[in-house]
C-alpha positions, 0 to 999 in steps of 0.5 A, spaced: 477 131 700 477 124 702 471 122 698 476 126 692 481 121 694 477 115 694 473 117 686 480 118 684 483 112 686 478 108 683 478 112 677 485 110 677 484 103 678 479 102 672 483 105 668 488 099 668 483 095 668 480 098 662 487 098 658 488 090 660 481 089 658 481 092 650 489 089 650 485 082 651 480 083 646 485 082 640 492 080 643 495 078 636 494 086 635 498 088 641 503 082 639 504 086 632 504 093 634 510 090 639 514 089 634 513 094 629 514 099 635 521 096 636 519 093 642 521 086 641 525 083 637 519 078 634 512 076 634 514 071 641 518 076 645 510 081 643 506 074 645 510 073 652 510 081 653 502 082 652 501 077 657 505 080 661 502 087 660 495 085 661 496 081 667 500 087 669 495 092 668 489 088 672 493 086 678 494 094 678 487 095 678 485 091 682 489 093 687 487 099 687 481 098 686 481 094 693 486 099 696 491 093 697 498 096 699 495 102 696 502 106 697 506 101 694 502 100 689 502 107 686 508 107 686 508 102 681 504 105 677 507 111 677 513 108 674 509 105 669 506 111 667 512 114 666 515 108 662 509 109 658 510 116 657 517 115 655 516 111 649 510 116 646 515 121 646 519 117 642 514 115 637 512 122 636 520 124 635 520 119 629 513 122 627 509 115 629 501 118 628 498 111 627 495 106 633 500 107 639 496 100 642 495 103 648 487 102 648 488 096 643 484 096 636 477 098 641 479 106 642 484 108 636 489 113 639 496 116 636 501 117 641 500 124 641 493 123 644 495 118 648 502 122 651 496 127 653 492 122 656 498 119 660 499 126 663 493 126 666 492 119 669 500 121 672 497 128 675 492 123 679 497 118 681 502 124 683 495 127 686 494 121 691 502 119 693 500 126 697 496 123 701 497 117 707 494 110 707 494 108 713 488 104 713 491 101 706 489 093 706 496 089 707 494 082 704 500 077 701 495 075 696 496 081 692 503 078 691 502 071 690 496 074 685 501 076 680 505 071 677 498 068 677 495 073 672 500 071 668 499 064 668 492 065 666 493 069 662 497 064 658 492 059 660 487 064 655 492 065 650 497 059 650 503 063 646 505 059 639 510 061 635 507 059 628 498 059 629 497 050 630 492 047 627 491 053 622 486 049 617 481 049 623 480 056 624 479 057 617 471 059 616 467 054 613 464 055 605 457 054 603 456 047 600 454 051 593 462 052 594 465 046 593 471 049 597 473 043 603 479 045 606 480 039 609 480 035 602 483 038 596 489 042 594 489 050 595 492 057 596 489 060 602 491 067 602 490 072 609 488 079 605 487 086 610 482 090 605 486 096 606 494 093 606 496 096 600 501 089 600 496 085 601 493 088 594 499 087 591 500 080 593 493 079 590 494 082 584 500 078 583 495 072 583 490 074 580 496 075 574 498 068 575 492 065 574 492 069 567 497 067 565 495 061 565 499 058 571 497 051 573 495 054 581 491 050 585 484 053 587 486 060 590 482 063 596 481 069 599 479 070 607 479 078 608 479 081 615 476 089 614 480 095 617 478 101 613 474 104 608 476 099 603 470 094 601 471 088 597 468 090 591 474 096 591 479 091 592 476 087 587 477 092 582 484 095 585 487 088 585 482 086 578 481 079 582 475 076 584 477 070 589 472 066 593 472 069 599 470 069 607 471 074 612 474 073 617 475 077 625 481 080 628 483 075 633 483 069 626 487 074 622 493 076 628 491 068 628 493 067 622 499 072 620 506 073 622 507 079 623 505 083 618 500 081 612 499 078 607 500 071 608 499 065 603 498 058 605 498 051 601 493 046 603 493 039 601 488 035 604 487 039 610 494 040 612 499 046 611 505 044 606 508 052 606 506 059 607 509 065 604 509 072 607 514 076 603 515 075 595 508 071 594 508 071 588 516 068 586 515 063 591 509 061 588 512 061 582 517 057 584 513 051 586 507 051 581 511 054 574 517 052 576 
């Protein structure tokens, strides 16, 4: 039983630690999936809330990994669990079937498989709240080692409200392209292949430029989430811009809280950015 005990806790433990890792991968994924869910009031609160959420999780982890103040520590995460559960709920009443989040973009799970997964890690934990813990480690490090994840975890992802220093996280164009962001004017926009509001951002471009309106060099940096190819979205949105891929921590990087995005760069800089009526904004400013 007591072999029993110790696989379990482990089991337990790893499985923060396993949660916190795939939230890190792409933090700007959790920070969105916050606020869509309704969790926070903006992609801020989404930024302070992930950190503390995968900070959270490790210290979980490793606490009961190293059984320090076990006990306690089950309590804590029993709680959490609870919590967890709680909201799945709600987003299954509200009938919620996409990426709940609990696994970050790594292990896709709608909230209804991740309820069911809960209800097993809260059978563990409830399992091992039967047992006494009396040779449990008792180390004020595990206190002091909270507030430290969570600084580190800022450290790692310094929290901003607006991405800093966007042109240079900007994938570079071959020579052959002649598009230099850092001399020239041009609209960069952040396109999801699969976002239908992204394909009608882009078809609102692809028609001013027929149309004749005096745009700079627009350009197209595509992060791929779906079956949708560039080609299949080159032929829904009938544009064909110049384009790079981009992966998913670039693109949260380059979001707000939902795509798509429009910047206007000028000689390296971001003069404006546009996340919702593109088109007229655009207008505004080039065919006024």
């Amino acid at each position: 039983m007591a072999n029993l005990r110790t696989l379990l806790q482990l089991f337990l433990g790893a499985t923060f630690l396993f949660s916190a890792y795939t939230k890190a991968l792409a933090p700007g994924f959790f920070e969105v999936l916050l606020e869509q869910q309704g969790l926070v009031p903006n992609r801020l609160y989404g930024a302070w809330a992930t950190r503390a959420i995968i900070a959270f999780e490790v210290w979980l982890g490793l606490g009961l990994l190293f059984s320090i103040f076990t006990r306690a520590l089950l309590r804590i995460s029993f709680g959490l669990l609870v919590a967890f559960s709680v909201h799945l709920c709600y987003l299954i009443i509200i009938g919620e079937t996409g990426n709940c989040g609990c696994f970050g973009e790594m292990i896709s799970m709608s909230p209804l498989a991740s309820l069911g997964k809960n209800v097993v890690l809260l059978g563990v934990n409830a399992f091992l709240l039967l047992f006494h813990y009396r040779n449990q480690k008792k180390s004020w490090i595990i206190w002091v080692l909270l507030p430290a994840l969570f600084a580190g975890a800022v450290f790692v992802w310094p929290i901003q409200t607006e991405p800093d220093e966007v042109v240079a996280k900007f994938p570079a164009f071959e020579e052959t392209s002649e598009i230099d962001f850092t001399t020239g004017e041009y609209l960069v926009a952040i396109f999801n292949l699969s976002c239908e509001h992204c394909q009608e951002a882009a078809q609102e471009l692809a028609e001013l430029q027929r149309k004749g309106v005096a745009l700079p060099q627009v350009v197209a940096l595509f992060f791929e989430e779906g079956d949708t190819t560039v080609d299949q979205f080159n032929t829904l949105t009938q544009s064909d811009f110049p384009h790079q891929m981009i992966d998913v921590n670039t693109f949260f990087d380059l979001i707000s809280s939902a795509p798509p995005r429009v910047y206007w760069i000028k000689n390296g800089e971001v003069h404006q950015f546009w996340d919702e009526e593109i088109a007229d904004g655009i207008k505004t400013i080039f065919a006024p």
